[in-house]
LUMLUMNU-464687 format. One record per residue: residue in three letters; x, y, z of N, C-alpha, C in turn. Coordinates in steps of 0.2 Angstrom, whole numbers. Example, Ala and Ser with C-alpha at 12.3 -4.5 7.8 and 13.67 -1.06 7.14 Angstrom:
REM residues 2
{r:ALA&n.xx:66&n.yy:-28&n.zz:39&ca.xx:62&ca.yy:-22&ca.zz:39&c.xx:66&c.yy:-16&c.zz:39}
{r:SER&n.xx:64&n.yy:-11&n.zz:35&ca.xx:68&ca.yy:-5&ca.zz:36&c.xx:64&c.yy:0&c.zz:39}
//
This chain:
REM residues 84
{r:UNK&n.xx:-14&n.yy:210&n.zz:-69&ca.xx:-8&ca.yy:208&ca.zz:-73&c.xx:-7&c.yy:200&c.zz:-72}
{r:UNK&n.xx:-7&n.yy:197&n.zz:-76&ca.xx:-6&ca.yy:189&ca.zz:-77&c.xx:2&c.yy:187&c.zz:-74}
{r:UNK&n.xx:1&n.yy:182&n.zz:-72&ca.xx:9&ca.yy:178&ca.zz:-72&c.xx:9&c.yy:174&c.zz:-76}
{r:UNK&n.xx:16&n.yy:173&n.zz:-79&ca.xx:17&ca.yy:169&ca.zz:-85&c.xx:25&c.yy:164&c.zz:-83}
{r:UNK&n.xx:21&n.yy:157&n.zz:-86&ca.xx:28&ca.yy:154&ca.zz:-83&c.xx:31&c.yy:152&c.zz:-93}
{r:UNK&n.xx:38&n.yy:152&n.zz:-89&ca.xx:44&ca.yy:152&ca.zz:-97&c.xx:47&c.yy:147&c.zz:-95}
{r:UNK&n.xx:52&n.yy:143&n.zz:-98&ca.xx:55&ca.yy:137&ca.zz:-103&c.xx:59&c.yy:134&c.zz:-98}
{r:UNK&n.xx:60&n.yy:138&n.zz:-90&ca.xx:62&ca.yy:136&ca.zz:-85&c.xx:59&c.yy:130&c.zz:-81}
{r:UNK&n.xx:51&n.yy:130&n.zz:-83&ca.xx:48&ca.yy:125&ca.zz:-80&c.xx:48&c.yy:119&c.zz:-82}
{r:UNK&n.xx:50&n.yy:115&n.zz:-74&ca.xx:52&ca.yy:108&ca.zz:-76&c.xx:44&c.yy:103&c.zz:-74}
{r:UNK&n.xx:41&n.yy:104&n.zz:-75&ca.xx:34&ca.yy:102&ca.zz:-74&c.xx:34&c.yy:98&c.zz:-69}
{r:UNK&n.xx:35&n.yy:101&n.zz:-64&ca.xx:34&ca.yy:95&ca.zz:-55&c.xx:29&c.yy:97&c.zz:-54}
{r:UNK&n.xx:22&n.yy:100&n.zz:-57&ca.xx:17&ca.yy:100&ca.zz:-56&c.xx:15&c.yy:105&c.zz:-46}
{r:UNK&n.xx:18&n.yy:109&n.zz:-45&ca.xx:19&ca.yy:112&ca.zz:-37&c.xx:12&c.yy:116&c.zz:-40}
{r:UNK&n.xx:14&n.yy:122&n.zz:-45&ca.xx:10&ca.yy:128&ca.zz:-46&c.xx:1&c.yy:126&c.zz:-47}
{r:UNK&n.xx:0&n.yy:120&n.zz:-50&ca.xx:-7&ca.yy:120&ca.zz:-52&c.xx:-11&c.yy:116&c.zz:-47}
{r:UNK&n.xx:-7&n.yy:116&n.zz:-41&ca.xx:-10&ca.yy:113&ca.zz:-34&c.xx:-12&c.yy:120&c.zz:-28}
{r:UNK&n.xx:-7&n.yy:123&n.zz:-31&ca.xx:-9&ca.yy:131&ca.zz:-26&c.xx:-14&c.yy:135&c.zz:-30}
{r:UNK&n.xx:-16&n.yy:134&n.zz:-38&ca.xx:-19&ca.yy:141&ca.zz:-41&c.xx:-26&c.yy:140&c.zz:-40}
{r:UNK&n.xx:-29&n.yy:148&n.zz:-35&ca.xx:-34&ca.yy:146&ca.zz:-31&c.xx:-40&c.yy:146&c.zz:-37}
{r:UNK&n.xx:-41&n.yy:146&n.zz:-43&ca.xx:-43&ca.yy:149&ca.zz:-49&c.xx:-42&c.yy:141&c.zz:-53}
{r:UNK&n.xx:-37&n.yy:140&n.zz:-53&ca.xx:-37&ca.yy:134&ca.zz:-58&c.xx:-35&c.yy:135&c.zz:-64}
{r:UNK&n.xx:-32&n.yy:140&n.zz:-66&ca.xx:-29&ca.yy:140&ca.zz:-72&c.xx:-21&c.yy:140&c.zz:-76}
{r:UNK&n.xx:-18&n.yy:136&n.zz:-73&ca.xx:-12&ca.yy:134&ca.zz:-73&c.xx:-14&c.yy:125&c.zz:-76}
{r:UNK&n.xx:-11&n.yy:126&n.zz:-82&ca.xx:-13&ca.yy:119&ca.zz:-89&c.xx:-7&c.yy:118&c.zz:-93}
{r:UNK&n.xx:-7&n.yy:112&n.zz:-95&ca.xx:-10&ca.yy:107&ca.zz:-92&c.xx:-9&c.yy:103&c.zz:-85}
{r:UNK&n.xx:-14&n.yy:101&n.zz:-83&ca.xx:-13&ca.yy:98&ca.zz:-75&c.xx:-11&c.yy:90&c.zz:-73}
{r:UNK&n.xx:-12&n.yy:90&n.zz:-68&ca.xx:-11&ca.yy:82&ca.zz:-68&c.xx:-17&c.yy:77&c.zz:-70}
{r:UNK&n.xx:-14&n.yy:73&n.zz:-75&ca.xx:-19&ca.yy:69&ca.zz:-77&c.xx:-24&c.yy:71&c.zz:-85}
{r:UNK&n.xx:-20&n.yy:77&n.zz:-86&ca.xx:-23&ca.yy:80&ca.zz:-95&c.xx:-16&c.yy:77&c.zz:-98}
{r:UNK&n.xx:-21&n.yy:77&n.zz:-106&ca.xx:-17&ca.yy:71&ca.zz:-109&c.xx:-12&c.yy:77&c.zz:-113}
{r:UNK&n.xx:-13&n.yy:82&n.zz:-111&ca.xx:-7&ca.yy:87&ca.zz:-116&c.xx:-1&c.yy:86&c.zz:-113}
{r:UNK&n.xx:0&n.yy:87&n.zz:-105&ca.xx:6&ca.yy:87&ca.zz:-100&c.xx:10&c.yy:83&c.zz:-103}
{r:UNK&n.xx:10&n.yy:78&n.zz:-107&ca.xx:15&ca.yy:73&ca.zz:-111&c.xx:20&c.yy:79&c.zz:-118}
{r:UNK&n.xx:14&n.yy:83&n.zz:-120&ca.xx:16&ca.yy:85&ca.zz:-126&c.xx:18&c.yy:91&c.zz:-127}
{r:UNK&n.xx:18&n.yy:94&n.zz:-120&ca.xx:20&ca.yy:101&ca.zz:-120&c.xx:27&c.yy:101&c.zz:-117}
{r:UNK&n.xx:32&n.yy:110&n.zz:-117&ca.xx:38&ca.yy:108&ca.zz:-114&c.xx:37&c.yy:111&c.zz:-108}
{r:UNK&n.xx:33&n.yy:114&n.zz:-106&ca.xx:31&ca.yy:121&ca.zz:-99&c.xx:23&c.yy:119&c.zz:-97}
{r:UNK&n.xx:20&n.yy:121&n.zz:-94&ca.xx:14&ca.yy:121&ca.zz:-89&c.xx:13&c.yy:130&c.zz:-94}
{r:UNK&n.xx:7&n.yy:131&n.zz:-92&ca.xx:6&ca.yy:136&ca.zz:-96&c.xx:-1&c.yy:141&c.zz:-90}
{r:UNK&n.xx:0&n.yy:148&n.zz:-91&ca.xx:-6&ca.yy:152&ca.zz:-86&c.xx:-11&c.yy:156&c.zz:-90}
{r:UNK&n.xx:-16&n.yy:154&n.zz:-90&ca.xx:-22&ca.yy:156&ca.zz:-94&c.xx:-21&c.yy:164&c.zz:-91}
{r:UNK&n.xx:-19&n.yy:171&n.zz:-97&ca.xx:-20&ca.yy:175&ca.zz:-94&c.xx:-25&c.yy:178&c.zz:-92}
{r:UNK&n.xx:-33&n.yy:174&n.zz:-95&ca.xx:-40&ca.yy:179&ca.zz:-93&c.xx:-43&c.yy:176&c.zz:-88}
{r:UNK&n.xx:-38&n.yy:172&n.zz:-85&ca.xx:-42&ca.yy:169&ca.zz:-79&c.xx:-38&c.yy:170&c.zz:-70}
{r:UNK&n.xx:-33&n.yy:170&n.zz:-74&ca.xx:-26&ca.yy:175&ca.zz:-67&c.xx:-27&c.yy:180&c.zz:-64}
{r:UNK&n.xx:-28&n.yy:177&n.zz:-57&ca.xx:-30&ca.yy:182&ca.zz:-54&c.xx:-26&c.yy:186&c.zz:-52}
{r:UNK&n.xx:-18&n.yy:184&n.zz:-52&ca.xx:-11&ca.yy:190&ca.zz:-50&c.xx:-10&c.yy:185&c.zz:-41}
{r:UNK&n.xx:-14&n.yy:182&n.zz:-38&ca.xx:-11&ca.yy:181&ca.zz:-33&c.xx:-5&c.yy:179&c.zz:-29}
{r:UNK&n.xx:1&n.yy:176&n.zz:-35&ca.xx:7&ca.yy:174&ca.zz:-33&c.xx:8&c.yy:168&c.zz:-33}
{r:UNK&n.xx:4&n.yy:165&n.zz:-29&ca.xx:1&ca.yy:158&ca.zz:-26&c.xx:6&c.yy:153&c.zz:-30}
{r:UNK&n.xx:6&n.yy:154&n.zz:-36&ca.xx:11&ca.yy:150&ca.zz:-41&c.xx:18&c.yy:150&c.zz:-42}
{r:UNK&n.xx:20&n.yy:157&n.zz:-41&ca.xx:27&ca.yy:157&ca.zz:-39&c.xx:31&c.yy:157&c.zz:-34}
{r:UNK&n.xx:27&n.yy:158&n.zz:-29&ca.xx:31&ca.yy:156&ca.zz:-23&c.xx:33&c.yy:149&c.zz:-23}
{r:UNK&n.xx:29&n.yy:144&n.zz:-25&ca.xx:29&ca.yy:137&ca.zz:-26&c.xx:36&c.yy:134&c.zz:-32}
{r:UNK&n.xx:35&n.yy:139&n.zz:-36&ca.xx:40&ca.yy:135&ca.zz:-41&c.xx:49&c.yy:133&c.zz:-40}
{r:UNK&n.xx:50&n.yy:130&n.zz:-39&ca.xx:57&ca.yy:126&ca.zz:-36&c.xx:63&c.yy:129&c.zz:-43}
{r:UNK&n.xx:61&n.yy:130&n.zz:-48&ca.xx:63&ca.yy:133&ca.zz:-52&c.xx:63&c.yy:139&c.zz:-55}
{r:UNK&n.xx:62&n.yy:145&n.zz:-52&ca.xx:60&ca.yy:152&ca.zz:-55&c.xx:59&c.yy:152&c.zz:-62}
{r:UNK&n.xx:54&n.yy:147&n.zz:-62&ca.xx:51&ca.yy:150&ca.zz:-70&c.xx:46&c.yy:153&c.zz:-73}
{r:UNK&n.xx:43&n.yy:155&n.zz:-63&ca.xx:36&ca.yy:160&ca.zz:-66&c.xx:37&c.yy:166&c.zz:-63}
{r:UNK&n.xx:36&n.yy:170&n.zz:-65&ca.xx:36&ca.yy:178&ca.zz:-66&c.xx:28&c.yy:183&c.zz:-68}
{r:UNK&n.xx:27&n.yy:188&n.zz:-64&ca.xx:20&ca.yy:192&ca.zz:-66&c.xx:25&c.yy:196&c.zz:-73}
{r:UNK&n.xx:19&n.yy:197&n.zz:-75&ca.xx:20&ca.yy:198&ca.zz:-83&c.xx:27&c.yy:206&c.zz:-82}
{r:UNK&n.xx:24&n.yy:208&n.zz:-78&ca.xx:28&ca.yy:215&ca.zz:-78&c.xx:36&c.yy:215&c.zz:-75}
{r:UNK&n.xx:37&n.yy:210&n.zz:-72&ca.xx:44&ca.yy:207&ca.zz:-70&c.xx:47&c.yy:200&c.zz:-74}
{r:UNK&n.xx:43&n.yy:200&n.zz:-80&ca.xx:48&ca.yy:197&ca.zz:-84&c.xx:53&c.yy:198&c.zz:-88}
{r:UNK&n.xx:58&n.yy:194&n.zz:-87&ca.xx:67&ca.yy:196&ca.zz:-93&c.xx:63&c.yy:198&c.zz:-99}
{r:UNK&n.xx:67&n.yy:203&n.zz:-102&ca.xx:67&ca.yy:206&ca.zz:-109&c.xx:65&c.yy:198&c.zz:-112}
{r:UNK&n.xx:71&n.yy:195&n.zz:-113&ca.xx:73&ca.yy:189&ca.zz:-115&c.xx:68&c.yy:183&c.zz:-115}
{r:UNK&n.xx:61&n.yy:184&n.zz:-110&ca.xx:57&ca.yy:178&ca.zz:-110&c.xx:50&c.yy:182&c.zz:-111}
{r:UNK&n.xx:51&n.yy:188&n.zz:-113&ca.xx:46&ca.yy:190&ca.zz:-116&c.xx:39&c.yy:186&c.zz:-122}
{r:UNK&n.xx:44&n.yy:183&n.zz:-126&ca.xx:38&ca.yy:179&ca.zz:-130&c.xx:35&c.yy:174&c.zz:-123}
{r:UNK&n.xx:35&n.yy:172&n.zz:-118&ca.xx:31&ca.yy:167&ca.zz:-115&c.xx:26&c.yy:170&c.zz:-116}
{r:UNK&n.xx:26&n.yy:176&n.zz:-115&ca.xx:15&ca.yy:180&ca.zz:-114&c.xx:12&c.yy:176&c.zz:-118}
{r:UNK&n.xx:15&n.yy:177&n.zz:-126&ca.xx:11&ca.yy:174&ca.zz:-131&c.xx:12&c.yy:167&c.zz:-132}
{r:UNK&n.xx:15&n.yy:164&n.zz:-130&ca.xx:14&ca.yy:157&ca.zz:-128&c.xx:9&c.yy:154&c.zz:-125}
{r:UNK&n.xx:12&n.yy:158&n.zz:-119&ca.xx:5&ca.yy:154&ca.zz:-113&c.xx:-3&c.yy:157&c.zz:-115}
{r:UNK&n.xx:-3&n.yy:161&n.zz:-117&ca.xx:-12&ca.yy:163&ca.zz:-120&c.xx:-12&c.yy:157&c.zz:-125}
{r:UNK&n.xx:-8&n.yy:158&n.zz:-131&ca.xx:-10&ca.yy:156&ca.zz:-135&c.xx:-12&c.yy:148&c.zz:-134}
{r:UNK&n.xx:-9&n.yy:145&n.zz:-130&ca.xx:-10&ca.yy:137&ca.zz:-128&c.xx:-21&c.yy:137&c.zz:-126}
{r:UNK&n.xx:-23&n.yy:142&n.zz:-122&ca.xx:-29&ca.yy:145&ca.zz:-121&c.xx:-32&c.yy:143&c.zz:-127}
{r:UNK&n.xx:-31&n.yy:145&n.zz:-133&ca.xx:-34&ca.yy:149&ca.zz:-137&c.xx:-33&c.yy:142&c.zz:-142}
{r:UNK&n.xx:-31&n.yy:136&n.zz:-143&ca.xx:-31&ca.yy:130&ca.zz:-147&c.xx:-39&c.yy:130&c.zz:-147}
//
């Protein structure tokens, strides 16, 4: 089960420094980071380690099974960002 971060992220860039996989995009130094509102988690690449949320100064990522009713569209957000 993936973790997904929502609308709460304010892109201080913590989580794509701890993700032992590397799948927390865009990162420091891609040229999307300008033109996105959130950081986004490749779900087929997510290992579930946490490693990201402990990090976030903001509670804005969540394993997909403890996300708000309310932030549920981020699943299909964050894949879909993958899938451009």
């Amino acid at each position: 089960m993936a973790y997904v971060i929502t609308d709460a992220c304010t892109k201080c860039m913590n989580c794509p420094e701890v993700c032992p996989v590397s799948c927390i995009h865009p990162a420091e130094g891609e040229d999307a980071l300008d033109r996105v509102e959130h950081l986004n988690i490749d779900p087929d690449e997510c290992t579930s380690c946490g490693a990201c949320a402990g990090e976030c100064p903001s509670d804005a990522i969540f394993e997909e099974t403890d996300l708000p009713d309310d932030k549920e569209q981020f699943i299909q957000e964050n894949a879909a960002y993958f899938k451009k």
